[in-house]
C-alpha positions in Angstrom: -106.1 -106.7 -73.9 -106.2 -104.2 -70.8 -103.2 -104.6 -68.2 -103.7 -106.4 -64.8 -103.8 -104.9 -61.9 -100.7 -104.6 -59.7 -99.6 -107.6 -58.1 -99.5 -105.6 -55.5 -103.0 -104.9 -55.5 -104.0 -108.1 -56.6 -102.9 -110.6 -54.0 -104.4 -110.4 -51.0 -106.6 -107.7 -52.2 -110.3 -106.6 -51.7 -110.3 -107.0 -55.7 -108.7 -110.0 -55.4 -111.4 -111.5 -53.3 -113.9 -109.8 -55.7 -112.5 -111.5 -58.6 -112.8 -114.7 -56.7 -116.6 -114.5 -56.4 -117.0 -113.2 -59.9 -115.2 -116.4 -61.2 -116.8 -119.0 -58.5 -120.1 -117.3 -59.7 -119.3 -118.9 -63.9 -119.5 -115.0 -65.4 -115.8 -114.8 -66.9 -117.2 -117.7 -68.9 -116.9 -117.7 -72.3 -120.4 -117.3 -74.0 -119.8 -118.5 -77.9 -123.5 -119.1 -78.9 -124.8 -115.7 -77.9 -121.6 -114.1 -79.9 -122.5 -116.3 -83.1 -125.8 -115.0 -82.8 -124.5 -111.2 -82.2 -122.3 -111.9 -85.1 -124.6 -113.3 -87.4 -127.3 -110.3 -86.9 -124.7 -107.8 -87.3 -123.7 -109.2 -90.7 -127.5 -109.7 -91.6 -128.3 -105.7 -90.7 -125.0 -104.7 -93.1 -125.7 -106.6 -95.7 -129.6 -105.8 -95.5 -128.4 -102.3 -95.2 -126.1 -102.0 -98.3 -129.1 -104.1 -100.6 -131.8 -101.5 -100.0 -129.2 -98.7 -100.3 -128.7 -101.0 -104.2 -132.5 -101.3 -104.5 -133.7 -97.6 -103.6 -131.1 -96.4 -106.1 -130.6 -92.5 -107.0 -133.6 -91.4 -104.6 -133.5 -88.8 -101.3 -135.0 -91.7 -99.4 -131.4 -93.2 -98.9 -131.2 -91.1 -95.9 -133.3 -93.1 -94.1 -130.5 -95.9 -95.5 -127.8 -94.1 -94.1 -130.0 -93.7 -90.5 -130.0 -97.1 -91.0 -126.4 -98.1 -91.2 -125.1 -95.5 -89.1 -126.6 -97.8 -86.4 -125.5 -100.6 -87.7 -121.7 -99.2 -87.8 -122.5 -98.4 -84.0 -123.1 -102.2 -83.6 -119.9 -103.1 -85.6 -118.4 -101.1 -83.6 -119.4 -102.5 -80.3 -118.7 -105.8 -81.6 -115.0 -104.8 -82.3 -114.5 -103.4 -79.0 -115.8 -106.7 -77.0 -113.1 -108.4 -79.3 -110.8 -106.5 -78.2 -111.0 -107.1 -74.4 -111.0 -111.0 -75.3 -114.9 -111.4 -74.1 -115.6 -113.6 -77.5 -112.8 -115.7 -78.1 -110.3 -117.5 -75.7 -107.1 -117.2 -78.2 -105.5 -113.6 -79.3 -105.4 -114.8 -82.7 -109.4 -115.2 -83.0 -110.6 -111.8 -81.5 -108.1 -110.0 -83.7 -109.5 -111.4 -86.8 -113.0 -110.4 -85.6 -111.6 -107.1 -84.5 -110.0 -106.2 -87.7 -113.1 -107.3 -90.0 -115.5 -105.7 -87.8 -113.6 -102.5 -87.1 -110.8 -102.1 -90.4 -113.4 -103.9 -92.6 -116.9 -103.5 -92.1 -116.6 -99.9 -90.4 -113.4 -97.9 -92.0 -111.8 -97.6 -88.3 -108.3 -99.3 -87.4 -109.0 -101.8 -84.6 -105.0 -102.0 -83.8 -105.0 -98.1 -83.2 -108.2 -97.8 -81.2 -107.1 -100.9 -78.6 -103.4 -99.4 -78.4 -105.6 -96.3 -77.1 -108.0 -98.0 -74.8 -106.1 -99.5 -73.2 -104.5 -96.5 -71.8 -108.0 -95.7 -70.9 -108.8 -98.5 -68.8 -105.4 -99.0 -67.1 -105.6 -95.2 -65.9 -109.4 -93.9 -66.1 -110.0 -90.4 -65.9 -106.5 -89.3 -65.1 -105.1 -86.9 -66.4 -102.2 -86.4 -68.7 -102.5 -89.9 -68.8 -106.0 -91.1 -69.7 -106.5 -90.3 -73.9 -109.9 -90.3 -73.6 -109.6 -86.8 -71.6 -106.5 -85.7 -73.2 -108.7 -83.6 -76.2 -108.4 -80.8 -78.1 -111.9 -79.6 -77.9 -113.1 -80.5 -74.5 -111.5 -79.3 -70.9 -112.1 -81.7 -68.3 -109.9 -80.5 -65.1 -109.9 -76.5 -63.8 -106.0 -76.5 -64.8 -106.5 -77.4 -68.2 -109.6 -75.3 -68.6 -107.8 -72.1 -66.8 -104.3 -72.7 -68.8 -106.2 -72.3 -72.5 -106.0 -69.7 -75.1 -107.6 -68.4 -78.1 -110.2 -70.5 -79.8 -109.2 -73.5 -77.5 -110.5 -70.9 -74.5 -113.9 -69.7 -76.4 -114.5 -73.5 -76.5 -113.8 -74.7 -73.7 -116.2 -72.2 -72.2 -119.5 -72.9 -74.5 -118.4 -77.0 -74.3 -121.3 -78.1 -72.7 -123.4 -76.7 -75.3 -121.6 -77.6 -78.0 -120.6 -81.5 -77.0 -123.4 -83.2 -78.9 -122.8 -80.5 -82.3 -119.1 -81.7 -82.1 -119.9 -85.4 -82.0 -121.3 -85.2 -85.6 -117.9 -85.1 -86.6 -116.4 -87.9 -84.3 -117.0 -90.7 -86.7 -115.0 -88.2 -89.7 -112.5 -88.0 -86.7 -111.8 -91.4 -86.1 -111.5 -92.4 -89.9 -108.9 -89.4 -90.1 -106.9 -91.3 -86.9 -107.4 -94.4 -88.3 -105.5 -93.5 -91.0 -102.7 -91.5 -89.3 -102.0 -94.6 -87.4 -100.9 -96.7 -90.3 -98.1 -93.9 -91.6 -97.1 -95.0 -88.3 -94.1 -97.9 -87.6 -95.3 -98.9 -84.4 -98.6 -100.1 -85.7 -98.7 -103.9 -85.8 -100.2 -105.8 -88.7 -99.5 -102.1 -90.5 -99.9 -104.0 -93.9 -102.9 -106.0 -92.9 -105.0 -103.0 -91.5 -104.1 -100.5 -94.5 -105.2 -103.2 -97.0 -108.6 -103.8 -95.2 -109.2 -100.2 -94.5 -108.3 -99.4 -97.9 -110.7 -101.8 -99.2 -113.6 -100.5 -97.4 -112.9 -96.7 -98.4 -113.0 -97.6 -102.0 -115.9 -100.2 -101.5 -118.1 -97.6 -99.5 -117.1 -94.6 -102.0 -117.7 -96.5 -104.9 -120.5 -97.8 -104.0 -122.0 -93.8 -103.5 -121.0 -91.9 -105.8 -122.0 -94.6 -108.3 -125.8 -95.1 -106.9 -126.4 -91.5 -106.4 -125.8 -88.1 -107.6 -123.0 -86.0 -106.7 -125.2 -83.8 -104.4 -127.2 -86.9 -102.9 -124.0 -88.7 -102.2 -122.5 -86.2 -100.6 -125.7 -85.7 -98.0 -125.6 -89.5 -97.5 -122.2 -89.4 -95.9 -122.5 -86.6 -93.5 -125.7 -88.0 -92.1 -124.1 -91.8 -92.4 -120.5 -90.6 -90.6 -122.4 -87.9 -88.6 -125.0 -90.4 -87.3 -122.7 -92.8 -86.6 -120.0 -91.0 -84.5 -122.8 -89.0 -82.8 -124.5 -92.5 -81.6 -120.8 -93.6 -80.7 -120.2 -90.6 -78.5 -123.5 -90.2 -76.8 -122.3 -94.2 -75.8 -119.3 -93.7 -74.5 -120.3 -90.5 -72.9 -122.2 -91.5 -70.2 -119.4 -93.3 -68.8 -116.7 -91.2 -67.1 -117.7 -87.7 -67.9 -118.4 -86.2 -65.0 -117.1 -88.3 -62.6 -114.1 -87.7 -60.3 -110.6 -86.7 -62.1 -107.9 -87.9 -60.7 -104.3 -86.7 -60.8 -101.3 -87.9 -62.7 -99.3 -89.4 -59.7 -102.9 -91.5 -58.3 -102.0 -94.1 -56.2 -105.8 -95.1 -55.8 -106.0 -98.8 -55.4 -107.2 -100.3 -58.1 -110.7 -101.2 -57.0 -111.2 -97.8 -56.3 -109.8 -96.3 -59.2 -111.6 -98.1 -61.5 -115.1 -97.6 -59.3 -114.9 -94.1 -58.5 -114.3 -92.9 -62.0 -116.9 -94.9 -63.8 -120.9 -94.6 -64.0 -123.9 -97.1 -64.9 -126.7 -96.4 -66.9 -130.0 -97.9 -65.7 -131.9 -99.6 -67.9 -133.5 -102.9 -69.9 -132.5 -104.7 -72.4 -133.0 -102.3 -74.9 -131.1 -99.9 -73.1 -128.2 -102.9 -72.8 -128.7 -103.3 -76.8 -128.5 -99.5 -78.0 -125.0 -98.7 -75.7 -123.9 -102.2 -76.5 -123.9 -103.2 -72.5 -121.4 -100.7 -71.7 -124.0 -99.1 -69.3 -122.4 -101.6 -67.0 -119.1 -99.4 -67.0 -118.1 -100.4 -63.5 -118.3 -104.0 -64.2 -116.9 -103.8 -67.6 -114.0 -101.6 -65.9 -113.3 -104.2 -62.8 -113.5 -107.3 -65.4 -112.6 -106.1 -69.0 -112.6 -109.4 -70.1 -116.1 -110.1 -69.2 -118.7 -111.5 -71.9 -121.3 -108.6 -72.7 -124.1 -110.8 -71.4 -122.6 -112.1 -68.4 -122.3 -107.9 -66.7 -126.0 -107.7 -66.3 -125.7 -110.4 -64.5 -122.2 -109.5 -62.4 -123.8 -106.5 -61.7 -125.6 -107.6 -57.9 -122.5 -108.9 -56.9 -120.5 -106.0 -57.7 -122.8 -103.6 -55.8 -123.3 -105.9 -53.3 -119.5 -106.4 -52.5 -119.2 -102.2 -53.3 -122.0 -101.8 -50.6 -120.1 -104.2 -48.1 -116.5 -102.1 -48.7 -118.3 -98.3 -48.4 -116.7 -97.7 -52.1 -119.2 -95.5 -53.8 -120.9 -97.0 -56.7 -122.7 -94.5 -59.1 -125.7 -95.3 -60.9 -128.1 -93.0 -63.0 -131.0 -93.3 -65.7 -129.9 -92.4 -69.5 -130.9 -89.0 -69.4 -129.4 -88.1 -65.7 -126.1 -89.6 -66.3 -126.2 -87.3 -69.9 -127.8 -84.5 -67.5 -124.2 -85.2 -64.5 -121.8 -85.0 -67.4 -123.0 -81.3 -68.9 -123.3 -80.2 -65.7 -119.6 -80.8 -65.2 -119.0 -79.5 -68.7 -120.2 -76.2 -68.1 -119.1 -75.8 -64.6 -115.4 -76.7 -65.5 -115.9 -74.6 -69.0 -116.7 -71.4 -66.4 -113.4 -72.1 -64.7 -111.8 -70.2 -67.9 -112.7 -67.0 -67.0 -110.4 -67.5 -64.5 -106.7 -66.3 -64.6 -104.0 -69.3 -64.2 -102.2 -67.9 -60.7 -98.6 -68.0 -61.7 -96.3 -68.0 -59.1 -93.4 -65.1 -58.5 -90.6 -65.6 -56.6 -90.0 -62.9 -53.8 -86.3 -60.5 -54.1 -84.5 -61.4 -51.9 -83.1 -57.9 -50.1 -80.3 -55.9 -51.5 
């Protein structure tokens, strides 16, 4: 689903003979049996999920449910976004089915909405005024933004480093609240189809609360659930970009480059490939959106290697420094607004 690169930039180009290997080498190849195995696990973990939420009844212990499934939502999640870039299926048609029932479905979150927006991300990471993954209200990732705010938008901004991982226990709430924003919208294809399925898990998972537990109980099973859940979504994606170079609006980076430069890996096994849902490999993943999960792991030698061979800079950290790189940035662009924005005066010209 992400754009191409410029033909410009793709004939002839160091990406272009990057792409080469990486397709001589099998790894854009579709890998069916390990998604009907994904699949199939994911759907065994939500349905185990719900029927010991059914079994434990009106008890406390459903927190540890909602632990549970806030996990599992993650994984839906994941599972929708690989359908989106076309890594399971060959045809359109196929990974938007499996987007909509993992992400409108299974998860409450409109799959149409979230790959109009990532799109944007991949074709233009990192930039600003461009990229909507750094385009928030809460966080300030460039000095100019962070210098130009006011008010409450300034006080946080300032403190964002320390309050990033508090305000990602509302990011799954947030996403819902999009989601549903985006089907009073015209320009939202399959408008009917989305609201119907989103509608149908709201009831489903409301229902299904308030009727097993108590008022009070219910209510404390959904902010861990929704907090849980967009708090392991965030600290996913965060790892990512944050804290990598920002590039300008009018970039003419190559696309090689652009795509290398702004992204980070996450070292790790195959736990580590499980829990982030292989987006650890964000360089990869960014070069070759289209890639099957299991097949960056293995891409990821080659890409190094052929980074290595170009002098392109290829950024690589364990879990905890690459979480360690993007607060650092945080809190030294969140300084910047104690500064004054320097607006410029133009001179009298003599009488």
């Amino acid at each position: 689903m992400v754009p191409a690169p410029p033909a410009s930039q793709a004939a002839g180009s160091e990406y272009a003979m990057l792409s080469k290997r990486v397709r001589e080498s099998g790894l854009l190849d579709r890998r069916l049996r390990y998604y009907a195995w994904l699949i199939g696990l994911n759907a065994l973990a939500l349905v185990g999920g719900w029927t010991a939420f059914a079994l434990l009844g009106n008890s406390w212990w459903q927190l540890g449910t909602a632990v549970f499934l806030a996990v599992v939502f993650g994984q839906f999640g994941f599972l929708g976004h690989d359908a989106g870039h076309k890594q399971v299926f060959r045809t359109h048609r196929a990974n938007y089915i499996l987007g909509v029932l993992s992400g409108n479905l299974a998860i409450g979150l409109s799959y149409g909405w979230w790959v109009s927006k990532h799109n944007r991300h991949h074709a233009h990471p990192n930039t600003e005024d461009v990229d909507p993954d750094i385009m928030l209200s809460v966080l300030a990732f460039s000095g100019r933004r962070a210098r130009a705010s006011r008010g409450l938008q300034r006080l946080i901004f300032r403190y964002q480093a320390y309050l990033l991982f508090p305000m990602l226990l509302l990011e799954g709430f947030s996403l819902h609240a999009s989601s549903i924003r985006a089907m009073t919208r015209r320009a939202c294809k399959n408008r009917a189809w989305e609201s119907v399925l989103l509608g149908v898990h709201a009831v489903a998972y409301l229902a299904a609360v308030f009727f097993v537990l108590s008022p009070g109980k219910a209510i404390a099973f959904i902010a861990v659930q929704e907090g849980l859940f967009g708090l392991y979504l965030g600290m996913a994606f965060a790892p990512n970009h944050k804290g990598m170079p920002v590039l300008p609006a009018n970039d003419k980076t190559d696309f090689l480059r652009r795509q290398v430069l702004t992204s980070r890996n996450v070292r790790g096994g195959w736990f580590t490939d499980l829990a982030l849902g292989s987006l650890n490999y964000q360089i990869e993943h960014h070069l070759f959106p289209s890639m099957p999960r299991p097949s960056l792991r293995r891409s990821q030698p080659l890409i190094a290697g052929f980074c290595a061979e170009r002098d392109v800079p290829y950024c690589e950290a364990t879990l905890a420094g690459s979480y360690a790189q993007a607060l650092r940035y945080l809190n030294e662009t969140g300084k910047l607004t104690r500064q004054t924005p320097v607006v410029a005066v133009p001179a009298l010209s003599p009488p």
